[in-house]
C-alpha positions as CSV (number, residue, x, y, z in Angstrom):
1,X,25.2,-25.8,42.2
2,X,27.6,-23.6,40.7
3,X,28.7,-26.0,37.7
4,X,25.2,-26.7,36.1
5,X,24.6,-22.7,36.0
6,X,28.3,-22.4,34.5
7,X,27.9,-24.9,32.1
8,X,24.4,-23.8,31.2
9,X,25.9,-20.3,30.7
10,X,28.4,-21.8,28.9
11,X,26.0,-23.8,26.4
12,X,23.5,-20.3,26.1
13,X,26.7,-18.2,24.5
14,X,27.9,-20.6,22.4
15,X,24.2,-20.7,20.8
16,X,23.9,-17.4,21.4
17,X,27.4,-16.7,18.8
18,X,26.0,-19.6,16.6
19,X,22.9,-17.4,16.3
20,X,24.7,-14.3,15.7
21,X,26.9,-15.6,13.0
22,X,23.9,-17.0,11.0
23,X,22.1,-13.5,11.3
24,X,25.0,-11.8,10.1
25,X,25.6,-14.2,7.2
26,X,21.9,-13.6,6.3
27,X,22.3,-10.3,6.7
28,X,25.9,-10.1,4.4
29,X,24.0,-12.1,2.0
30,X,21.1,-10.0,1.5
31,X,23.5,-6.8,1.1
32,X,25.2,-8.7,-1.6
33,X,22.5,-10.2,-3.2
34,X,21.4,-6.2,-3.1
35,X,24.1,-4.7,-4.7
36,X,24.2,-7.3,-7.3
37,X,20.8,-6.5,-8.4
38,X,21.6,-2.6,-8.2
39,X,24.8,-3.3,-10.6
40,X,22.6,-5.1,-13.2
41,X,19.8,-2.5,-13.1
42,X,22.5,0.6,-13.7
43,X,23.3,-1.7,-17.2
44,X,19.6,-2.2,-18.4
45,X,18.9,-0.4,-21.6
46,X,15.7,2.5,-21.7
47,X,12.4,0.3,-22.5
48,X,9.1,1.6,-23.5
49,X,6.7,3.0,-20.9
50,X,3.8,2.5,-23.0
51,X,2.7,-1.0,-21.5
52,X,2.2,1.0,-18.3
53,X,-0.8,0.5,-16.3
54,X,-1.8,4.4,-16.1
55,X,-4.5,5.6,-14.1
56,X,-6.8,8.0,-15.5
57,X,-9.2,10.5,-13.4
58,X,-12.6,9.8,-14.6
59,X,-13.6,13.3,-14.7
60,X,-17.0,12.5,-15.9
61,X,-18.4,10.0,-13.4
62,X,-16.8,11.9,-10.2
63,X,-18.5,14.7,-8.4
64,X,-16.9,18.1,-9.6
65,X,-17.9,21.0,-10.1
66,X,-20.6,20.2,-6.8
67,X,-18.5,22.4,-4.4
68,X,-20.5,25.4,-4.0
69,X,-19.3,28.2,-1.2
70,X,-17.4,25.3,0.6
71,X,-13.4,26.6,0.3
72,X,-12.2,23.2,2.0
73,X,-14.3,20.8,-1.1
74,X,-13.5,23.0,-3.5
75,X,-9.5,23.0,-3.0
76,X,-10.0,19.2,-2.7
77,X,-10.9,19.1,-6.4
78,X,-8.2,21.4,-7.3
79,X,-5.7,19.0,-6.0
80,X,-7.4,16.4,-8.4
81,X,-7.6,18.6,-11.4
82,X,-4.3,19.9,-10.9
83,X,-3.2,15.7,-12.0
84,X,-5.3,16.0,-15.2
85,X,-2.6,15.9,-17.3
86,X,-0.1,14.0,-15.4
87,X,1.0,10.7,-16.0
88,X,0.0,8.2,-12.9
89,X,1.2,5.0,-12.2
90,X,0.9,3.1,-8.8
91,X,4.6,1.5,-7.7
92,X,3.5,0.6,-4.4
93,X,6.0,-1.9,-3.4
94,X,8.0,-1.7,-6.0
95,X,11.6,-0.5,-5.6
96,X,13.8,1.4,-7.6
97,X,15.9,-1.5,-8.2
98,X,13.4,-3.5,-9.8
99,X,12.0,-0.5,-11.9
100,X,15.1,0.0,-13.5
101,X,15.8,-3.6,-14.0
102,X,12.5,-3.7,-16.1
103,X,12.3,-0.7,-17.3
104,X,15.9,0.6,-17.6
105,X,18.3,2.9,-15.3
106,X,17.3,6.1,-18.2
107,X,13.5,5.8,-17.4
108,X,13.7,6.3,-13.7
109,X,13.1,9.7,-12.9
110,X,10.1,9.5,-14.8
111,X,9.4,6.5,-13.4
112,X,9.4,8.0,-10.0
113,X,7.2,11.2,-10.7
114,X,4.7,8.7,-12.1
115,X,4.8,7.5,-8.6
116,X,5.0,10.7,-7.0
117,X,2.0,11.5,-9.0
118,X,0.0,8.7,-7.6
119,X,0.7,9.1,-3.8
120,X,-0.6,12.9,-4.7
121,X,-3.5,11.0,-6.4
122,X,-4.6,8.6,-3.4
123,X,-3.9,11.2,-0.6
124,X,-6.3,13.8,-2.5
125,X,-8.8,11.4,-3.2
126,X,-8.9,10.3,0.6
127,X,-9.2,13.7,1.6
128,X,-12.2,14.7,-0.7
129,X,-14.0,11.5,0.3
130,X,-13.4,12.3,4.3
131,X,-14.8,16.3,3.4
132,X,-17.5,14.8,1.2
133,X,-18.7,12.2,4.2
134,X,-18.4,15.2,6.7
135,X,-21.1,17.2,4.6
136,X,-23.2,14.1,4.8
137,X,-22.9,13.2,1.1
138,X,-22.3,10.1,1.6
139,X,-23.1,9.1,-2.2
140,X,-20.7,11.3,-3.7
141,X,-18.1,10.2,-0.6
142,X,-18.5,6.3,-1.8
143,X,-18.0,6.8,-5.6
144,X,-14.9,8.9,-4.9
145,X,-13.2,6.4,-2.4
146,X,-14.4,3.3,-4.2
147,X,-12.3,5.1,-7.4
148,X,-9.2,5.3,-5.0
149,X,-9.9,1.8,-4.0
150,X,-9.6,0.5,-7.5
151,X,-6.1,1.7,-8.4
152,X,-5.5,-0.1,-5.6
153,X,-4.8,1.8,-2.9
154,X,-3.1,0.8,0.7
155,X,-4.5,4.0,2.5
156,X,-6.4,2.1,5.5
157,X,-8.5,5.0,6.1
158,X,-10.1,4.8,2.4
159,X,-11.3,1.5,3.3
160,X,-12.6,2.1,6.8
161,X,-14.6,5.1,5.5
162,X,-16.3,2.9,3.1
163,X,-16.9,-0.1,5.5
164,X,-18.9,3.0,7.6
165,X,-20.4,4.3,4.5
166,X,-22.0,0.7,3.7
167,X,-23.1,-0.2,6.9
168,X,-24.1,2.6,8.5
169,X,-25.0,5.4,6.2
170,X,-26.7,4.8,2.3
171,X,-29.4,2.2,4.3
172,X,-28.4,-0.8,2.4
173,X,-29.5,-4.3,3.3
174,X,-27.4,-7.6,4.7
175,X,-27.2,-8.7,1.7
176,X,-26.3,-5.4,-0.2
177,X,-23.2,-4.5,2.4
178,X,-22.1,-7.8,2.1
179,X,-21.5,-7.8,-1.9
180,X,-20.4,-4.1,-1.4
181,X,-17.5,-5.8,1.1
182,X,-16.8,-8.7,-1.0
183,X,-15.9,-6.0,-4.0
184,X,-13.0,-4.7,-2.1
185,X,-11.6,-7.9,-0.7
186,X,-10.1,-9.2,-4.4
187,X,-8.1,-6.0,-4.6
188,X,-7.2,-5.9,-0.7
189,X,-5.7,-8.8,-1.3
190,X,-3.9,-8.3,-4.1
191,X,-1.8,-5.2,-2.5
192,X,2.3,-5.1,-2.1
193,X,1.9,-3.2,1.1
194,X,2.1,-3.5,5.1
195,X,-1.1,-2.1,4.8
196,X,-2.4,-5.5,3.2
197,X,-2.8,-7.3,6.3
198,X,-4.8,-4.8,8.6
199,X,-7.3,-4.3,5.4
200,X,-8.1,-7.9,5.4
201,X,-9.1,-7.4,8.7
202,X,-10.9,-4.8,8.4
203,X,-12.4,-5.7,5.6
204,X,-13.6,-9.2,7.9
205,X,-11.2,-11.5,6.0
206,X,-9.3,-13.6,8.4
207,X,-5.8,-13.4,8.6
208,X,-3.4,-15.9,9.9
209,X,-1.5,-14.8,12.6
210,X,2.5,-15.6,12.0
211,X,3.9,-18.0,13.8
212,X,6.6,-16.8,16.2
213,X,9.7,-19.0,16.2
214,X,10.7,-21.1,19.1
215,X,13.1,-19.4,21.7
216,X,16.7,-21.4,20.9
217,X,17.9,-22.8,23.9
218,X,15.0,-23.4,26.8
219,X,16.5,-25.2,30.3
C-alpha cells in the first residue's frame, strides 16, 4: 500500500514544480513586459491635452444654491464649486504607464491631478445625492447621481441609490423604471473597473460567472 501513495506523491510534486515554474515564468514575463512599457513611456515626447475628454459641472441644470439652513447640503455644494475651475478628466483604469505612453512622460503630473480632480468630483457628487435622498428630495437626488453616472462613474453606491430612487420613490410605472435602468446599463458596461461586474448585477444584467480552472492532478 505504501508504493501507490509514494509514487502518487511522487507524481503530485513533480506537477506541483511543473506548476510553479510556469507561474513564475508568467509572472517574470509580465515584470518584463512591465518595465519595457515603463522604459518607452519615460521616452515619449509632451502631446497635446486638448483632445481630452473633460468633464464639465453643469452648474445650471444641478440643484445649487437650494441648501437653505442645512450645514451638511450646503458644504456638499462647496465641495462641487470648489472644482469649478478645475480641469477633470476620468482615468479610471488607466495607468500611469499608459498615460505617458500616449500622452508623454512631461504631461503626467497634470495628468494625474486631472484624475485626482475627478475621484474629488464622483465622491462629492455621491455624497450630495445620499444628503439630498436623506431630506426626501428625491428629484434633485436623481439628477445629481444620474450626472455622476454619466462621466462614468464605478462608485456602486451611485447606482444602488438610483435603482431605489426609480423603483421605490418618484412613483414611476413598469415601464418608466425599466427605460430609467436600461439608461445606465450602456455605460455600466462600458466601465474599466472591478466595480463593472457587481453594477451589472445590480443593475439586473446577467453576468457570467468565471469558470474556475480544473484542479491539476485528481487520483
Amino acid at each position: 500500500m505504501k508504493l501507490p501513495f509514494l509514487a502518487s506523491f511522487i507524481i503530485l510534486a513533480i506537477f506541483f514544480n511543473i506548476s510553479m515554474r510556469r507561474v513564475s515564468r508568467k509572472v517574470e514575463q509580465k515584470e518584463e513586459d512591465f518595465w519595457e512599457r515603463e522604459r518607452k513611456s519615460n521616452e515619449v515626447r509632451r502631446k497635446s491635452l486638448e483632445g481630452l475628454e473633460y468633464i464639465h459641472i453643469p452648474f445650471n441644470l444641478l440643484p445649487f444654491d437650494t441648501a437653505g439652513d442645512n450645514e451638511a447640503l450646503q458644504n456638499a455644494e462647496n465641495d462641487l464649486k470648489a472644482l469649478a475651475f478645475e480641469k477633470i478628466v476620468n482615468f479610471t483604469g488607466i495607468s500611469n504607464t499608459d498615460l505617458k505612453l500616449e500622452y508623454g512622460t512631461a504631461n503626467i503630473t497634470a495628468l494625474t491631478q486631472y484624475d485626482q480632480n475627478y475621484t474629488t468630483l464622483v465622491r462629492a457628487l455621491q455624497n450630495w445625492g445620499e444628503l439630498l435622498y436623506n431630506q426626501g428630495r428625491y428629484e434633485d437626488a436623481a439628477k445629481v447621481l444620474e450626472f455622476s453616472v454619466k462621466t462614468r462613474t464605478d462608485v456602486t453606491a451611485t447606482y444602488r441609490l438610483l435603482v431605489d430612487i426609480y423603483k421605490t420613490k418618484l412613483e414611476f410605472s413598469e415601464e418608466e423604471i425599466e427605460k430609467k435602468i436600461n439608461g445606465l446599463i450602456p455605460i455600466a458596461k462600458n466601465l474599466n473597473s472591478l466595480s463593472k461586474r457587481p453594477i451589472l448585477q445590480l443593475l439586473g444584467v446577467p453576468v457570467e460567472e468565471k469558470k474556475k480552472k480544473p484542479p491539476l492532478v485528481t487520483f
